[in-house]
VOLODO-679221 format. One record per residue (C-alpha): y, z, x; residue in one letter; residue number from 1. Coordinates in Angstrom, 1 decimal. Layout:
BEGIN
north,up,east,res,n
Y,Z,X,a,NUM
...
This chain:
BEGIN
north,up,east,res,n
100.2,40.0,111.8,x,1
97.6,37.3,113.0,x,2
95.4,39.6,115.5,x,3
94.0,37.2,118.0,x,4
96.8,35.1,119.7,x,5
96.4,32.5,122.5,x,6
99.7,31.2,124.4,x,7
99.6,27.5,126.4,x,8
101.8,28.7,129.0,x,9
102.5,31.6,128.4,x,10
103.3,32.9,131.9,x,11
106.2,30.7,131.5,x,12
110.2,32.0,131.0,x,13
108.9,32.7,127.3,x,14
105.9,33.2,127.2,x,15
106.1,36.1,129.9,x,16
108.8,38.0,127.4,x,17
107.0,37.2,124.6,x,18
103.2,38.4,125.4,x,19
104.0,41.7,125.9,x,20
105.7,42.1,123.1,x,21
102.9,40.7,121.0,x,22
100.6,43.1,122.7,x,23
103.0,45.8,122.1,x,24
102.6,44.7,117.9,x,25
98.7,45.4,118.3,x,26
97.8,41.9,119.4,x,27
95.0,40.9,121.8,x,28
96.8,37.9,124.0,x,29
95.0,35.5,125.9,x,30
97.8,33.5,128.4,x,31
96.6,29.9,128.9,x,32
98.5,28.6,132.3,x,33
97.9,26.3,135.4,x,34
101.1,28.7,137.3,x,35
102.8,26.4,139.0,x,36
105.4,28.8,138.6,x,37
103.2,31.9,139.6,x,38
102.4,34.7,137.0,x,39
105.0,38.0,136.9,x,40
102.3,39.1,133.8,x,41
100.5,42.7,134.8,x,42
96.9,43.2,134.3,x,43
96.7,45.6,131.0,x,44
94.3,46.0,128.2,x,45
94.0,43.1,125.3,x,46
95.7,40.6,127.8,x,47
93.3,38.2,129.0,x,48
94.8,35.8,131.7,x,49
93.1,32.6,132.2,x,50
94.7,30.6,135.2,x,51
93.5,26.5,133.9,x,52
95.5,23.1,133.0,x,53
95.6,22.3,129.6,x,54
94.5,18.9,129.8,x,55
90.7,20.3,130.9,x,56
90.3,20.1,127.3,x,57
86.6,21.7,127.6,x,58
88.0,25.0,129.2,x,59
90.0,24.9,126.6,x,60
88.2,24.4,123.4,x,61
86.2,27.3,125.4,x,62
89.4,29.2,125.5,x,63
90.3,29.1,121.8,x,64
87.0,30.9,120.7,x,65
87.6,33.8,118.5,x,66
91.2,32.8,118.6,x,67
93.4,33.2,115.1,x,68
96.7,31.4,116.3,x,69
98.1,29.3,118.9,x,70
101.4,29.1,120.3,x,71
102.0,25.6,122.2,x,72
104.2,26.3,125.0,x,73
103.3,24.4,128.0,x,74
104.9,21.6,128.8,x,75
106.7,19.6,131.9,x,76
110.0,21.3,130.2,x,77
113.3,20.1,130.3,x,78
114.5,16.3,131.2,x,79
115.1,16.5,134.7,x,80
111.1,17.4,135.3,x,81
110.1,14.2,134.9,x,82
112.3,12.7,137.7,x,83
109.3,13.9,139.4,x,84
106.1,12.2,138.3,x,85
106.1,10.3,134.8,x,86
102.2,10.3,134.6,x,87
101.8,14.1,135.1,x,88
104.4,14.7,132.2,x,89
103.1,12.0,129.6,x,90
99.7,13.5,130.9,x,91
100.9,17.4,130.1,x,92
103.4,16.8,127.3,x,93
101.5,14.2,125.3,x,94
98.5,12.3,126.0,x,95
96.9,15.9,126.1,x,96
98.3,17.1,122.8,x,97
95.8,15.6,120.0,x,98
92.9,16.7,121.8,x,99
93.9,19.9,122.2,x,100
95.0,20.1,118.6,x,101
91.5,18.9,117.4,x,102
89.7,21.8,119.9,x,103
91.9,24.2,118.0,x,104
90.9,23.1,114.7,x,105
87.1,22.9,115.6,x,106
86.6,26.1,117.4,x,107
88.2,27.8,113.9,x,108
91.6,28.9,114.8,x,109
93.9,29.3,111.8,x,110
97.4,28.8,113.0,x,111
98.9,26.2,115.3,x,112
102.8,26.6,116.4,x,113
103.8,24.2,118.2,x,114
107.3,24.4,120.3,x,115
108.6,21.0,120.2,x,116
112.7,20.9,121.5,x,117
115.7,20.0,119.6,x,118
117.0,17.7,122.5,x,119
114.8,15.5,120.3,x,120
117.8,14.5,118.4,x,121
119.0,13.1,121.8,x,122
122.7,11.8,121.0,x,123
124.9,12.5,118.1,x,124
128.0,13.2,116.4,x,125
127.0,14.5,113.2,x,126
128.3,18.0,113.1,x,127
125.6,18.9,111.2,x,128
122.1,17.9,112.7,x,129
119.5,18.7,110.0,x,130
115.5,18.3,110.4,x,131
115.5,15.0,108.9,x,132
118.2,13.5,111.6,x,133
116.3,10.8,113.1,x,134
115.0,11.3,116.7,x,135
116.7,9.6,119.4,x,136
115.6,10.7,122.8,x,137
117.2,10.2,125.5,x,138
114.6,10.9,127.8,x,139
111.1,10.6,128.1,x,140
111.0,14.0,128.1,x,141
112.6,14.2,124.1,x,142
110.4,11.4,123.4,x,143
107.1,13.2,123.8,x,144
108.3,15.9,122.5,x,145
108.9,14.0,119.3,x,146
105.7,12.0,119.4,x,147
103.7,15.0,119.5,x,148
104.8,16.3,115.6,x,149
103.3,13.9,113.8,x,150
99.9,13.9,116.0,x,151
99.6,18.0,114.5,x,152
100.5,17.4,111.3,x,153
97.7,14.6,111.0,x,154
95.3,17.6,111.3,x,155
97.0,19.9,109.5,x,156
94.4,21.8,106.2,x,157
94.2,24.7,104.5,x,158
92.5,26.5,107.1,x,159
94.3,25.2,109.9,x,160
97.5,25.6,109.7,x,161
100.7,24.1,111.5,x,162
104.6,24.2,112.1,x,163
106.9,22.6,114.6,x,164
110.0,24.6,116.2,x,165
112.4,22.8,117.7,x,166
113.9,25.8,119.7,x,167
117.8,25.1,121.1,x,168
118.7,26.0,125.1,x,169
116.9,29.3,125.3,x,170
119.2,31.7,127.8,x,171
119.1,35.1,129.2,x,172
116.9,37.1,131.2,x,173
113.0,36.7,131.9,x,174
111.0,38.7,134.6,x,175
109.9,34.3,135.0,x,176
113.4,33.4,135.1,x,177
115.0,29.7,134.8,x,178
118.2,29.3,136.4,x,179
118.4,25.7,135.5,x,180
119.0,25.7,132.0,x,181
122.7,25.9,131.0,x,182
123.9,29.5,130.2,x,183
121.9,30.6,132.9,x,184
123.1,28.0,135.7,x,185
126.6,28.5,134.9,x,186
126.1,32.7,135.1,x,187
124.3,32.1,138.0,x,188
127.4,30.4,139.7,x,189
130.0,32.8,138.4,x,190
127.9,35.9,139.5,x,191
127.1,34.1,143.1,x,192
129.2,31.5,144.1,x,193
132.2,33.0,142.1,x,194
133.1,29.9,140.6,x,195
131.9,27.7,137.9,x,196
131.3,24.0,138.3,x,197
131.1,22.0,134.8,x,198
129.3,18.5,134.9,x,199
131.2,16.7,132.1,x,200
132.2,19.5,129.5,x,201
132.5,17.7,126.5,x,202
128.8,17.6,125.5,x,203
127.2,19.9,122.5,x,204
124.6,22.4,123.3,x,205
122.7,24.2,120.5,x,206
121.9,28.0,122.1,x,207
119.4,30.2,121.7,x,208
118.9,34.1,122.9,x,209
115.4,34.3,124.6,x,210
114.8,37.8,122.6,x,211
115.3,35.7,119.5,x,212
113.2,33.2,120.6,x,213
110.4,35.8,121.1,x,214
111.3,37.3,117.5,x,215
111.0,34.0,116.2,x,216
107.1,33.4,117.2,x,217
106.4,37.3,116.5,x,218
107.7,36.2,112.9,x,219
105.8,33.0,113.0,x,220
102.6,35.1,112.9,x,221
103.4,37.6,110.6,x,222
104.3,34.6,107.8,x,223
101.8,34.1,105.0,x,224
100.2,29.9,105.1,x,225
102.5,28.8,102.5,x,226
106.0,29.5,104.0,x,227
105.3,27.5,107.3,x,228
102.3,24.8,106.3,x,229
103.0,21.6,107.4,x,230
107.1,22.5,108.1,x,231
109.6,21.8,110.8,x,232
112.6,24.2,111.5,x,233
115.1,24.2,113.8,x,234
116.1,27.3,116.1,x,235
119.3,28.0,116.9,x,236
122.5,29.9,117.1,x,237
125.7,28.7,118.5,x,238
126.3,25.4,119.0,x,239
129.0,25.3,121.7,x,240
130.2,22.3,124.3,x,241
129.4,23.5,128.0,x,242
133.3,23.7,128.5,x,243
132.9,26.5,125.8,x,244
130.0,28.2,127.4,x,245
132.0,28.1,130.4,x,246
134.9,30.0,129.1,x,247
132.3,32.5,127.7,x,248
130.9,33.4,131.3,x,249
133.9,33.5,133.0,x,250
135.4,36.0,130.7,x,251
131.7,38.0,130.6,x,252
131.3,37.8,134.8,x,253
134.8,39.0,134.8,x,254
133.9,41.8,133.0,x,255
131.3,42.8,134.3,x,256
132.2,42.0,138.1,x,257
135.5,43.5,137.3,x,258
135.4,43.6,141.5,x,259
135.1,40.0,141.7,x,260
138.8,39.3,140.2,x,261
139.5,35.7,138.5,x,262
136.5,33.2,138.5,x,263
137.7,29.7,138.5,x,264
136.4,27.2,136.8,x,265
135.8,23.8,138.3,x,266
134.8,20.4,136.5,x,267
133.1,17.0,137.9,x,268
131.8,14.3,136.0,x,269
128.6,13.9,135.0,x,270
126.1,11.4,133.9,x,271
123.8,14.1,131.4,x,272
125.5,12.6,127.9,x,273
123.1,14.5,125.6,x,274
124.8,15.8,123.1,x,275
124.4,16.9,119.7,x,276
124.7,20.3,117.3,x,277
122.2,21.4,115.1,x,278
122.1,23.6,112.2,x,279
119.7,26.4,111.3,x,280
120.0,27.1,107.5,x,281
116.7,25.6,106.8,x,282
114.7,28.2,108.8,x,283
117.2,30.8,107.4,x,284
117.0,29.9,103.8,x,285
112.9,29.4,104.0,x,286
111.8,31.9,106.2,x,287
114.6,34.9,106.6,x,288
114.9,33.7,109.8,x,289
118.7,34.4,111.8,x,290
119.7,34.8,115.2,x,291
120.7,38.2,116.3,x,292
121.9,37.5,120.0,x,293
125.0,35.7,121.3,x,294
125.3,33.5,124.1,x,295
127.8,36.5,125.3,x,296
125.0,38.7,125.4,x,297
122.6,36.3,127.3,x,298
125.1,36.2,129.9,x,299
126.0,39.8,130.0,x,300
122.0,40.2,129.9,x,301
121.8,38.2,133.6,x,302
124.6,39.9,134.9,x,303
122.7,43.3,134.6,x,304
119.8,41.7,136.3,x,305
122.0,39.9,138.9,x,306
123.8,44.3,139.5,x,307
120.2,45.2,139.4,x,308
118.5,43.7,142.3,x,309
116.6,41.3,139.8,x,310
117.3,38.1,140.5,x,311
116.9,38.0,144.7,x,312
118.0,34.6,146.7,x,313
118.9,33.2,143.2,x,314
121.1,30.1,144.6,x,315
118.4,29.1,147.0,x,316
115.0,30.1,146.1,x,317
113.1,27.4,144.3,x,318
111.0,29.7,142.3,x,319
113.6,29.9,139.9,x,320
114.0,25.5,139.4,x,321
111.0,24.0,137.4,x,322
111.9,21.0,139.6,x,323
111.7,22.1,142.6,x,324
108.7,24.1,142.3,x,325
107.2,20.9,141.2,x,326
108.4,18.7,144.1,x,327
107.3,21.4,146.2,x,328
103.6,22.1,145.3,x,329
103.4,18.3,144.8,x,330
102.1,19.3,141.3,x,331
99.5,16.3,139.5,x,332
């Protein structure tokens, strides 16, 4: 495995899983972040914690010295962020992107993975959404997303090399939980509210298990240049409409609030129409690469957390909304 790893926000619902585990696997980790969202990452030897914004491009060319690999995490992440401030996300998610790539590349890091989205793909009906679907966002959020690929690829060399994940809706439990993503706002509900609102229902979701997420990267570094040069993969599991992931908590809550008795499930429209299912076999064929985690155990995963204490004030403390920590600190 690549020894020397640096993670653009890493203190992030990911990123906070994924670094110790990378330590754990005899990594030294440097976590790149501006915490808007705080930091749950402790103190411990070969993590280096550097609290900065990605777009001071000179702290971060600083950053990358003596790094092997980057993972490109940070981001204004998921569509609803940039209801907030368009110029801080094109800022974040894309007009900072090349030059960051190019301050990789000079400073002598070998490997760039860069964690674009599959809500890329926007709308469609294909049951089978392959790598070479054409992009059509939806949002401006999907949009830079999908802009940023080709901007990577233009640097991409035998000694620098790069590959694009488009990850599905990663779910389950984080110490830097999100409870606005849809597995975990719908567990969320059951576990709290004890019942389940659906906006809409019909729409597809790919899904993704944040362990396999984590497993994914690990794997990422471990890969020799020629498997992942210049390569795009999708990463996901179950693609399933949000009536469908409904069903799934209701029946998981149930079980494990057995004291909680039947959880209704209630449905409103709703004006989110992405909706699309993607397929993995490319990134199973090419790089061994398969899910291991169901959407059943993401959920039974938060209930644990919600029995344990975990997740305190989780209906009504912002720390756990991207959005509303953003309107809150007025972030720019």
């Amino acid at each position: 495995m690549i020894k020397n790893v640096l993670i653009t926000g890493g203190a992030g619902y990911v990123g906070t899983l994924l670094a110790p585990q990378l330590l754990a696997a005899g990594c030294n980790v440097t976590v790149y972040d501006i915490m808007y969202y705080g930091c749950e990452l402790k103190p411990q030897p070969h993590l280096t914690i550097i609290q900065a914004d990605i777009r001071d491009t000179a702290k971060l060319r600083e950053a990358f010295r003596g790094i092997d690999a980057v993972i490109h995490l940070a981001c204004i992440s998921n569509d609803a962020g940039f209801e907030l401030d368009e110029k801080l996300s094109e800022e974040i998610n894309y007009k900072c992107f090349e030059p960051m790539v190019m301050a990789a590349k000079e400073q002598g890091v070998k490997r760039f993975i860069y964690a674009s989205s599959s809500s890329v793909y926007g709308y469609s009906e294909s049951p089978r959404v392959t790598e070479e679907h054409p992009l059509v966002p939806l949002t401006l959020y999907n949009k830079f997303k999908g802009l940023c690929e080709p901007l990577l690829f233009k640097h991409q060399s035998k000694d620098f090399v790069c590959v694009v994940i488009r990850p599905a809706t990663v779910c389950g439990y984080s110490p830097r939980q999100r409870l606005d993503l849809s597995v975990n706002i719908l567990t969320n509900h059951a576990v709290n509210n004890n019942k389940i609102t659906v906006f809409g229902g019909e729409q597809q979701r790919p899904n993704l298990h944040i362990q396999d997420m984590c497993d994914l990267y690990k794997l990422l570094l471990e890969l020799p240049d020629e498997k992942i040069a210049g390569e795009i993969f999708n990463a996901g599991y179950q693609n399933q409409s949000i009536m469908e992931i409904a069903t799934i908590v209701k029946k998981v809550t149930q079980e494990e609030f057995a004291e909680k008795g039947e959880i209704p499930i209630v449905t409103t429209p709703s004006n989110d129409n992405r909706s699309y299912r993607i397929t993995s076999d490319k990134i199973a064929a090419k790089l061994g690469f398969t899910p291991k985690r169901t959407i059943e155990d993401a959920v039974r995963d938060l209930c644990r957390a919600f029995r344990a204490g975990k997740l305190p004030d989780s209906m009504t403390d912002d720390r756990y909304y991207n959005v509303k920590i953003l309107k809150k600190t007025r972030a720019s």
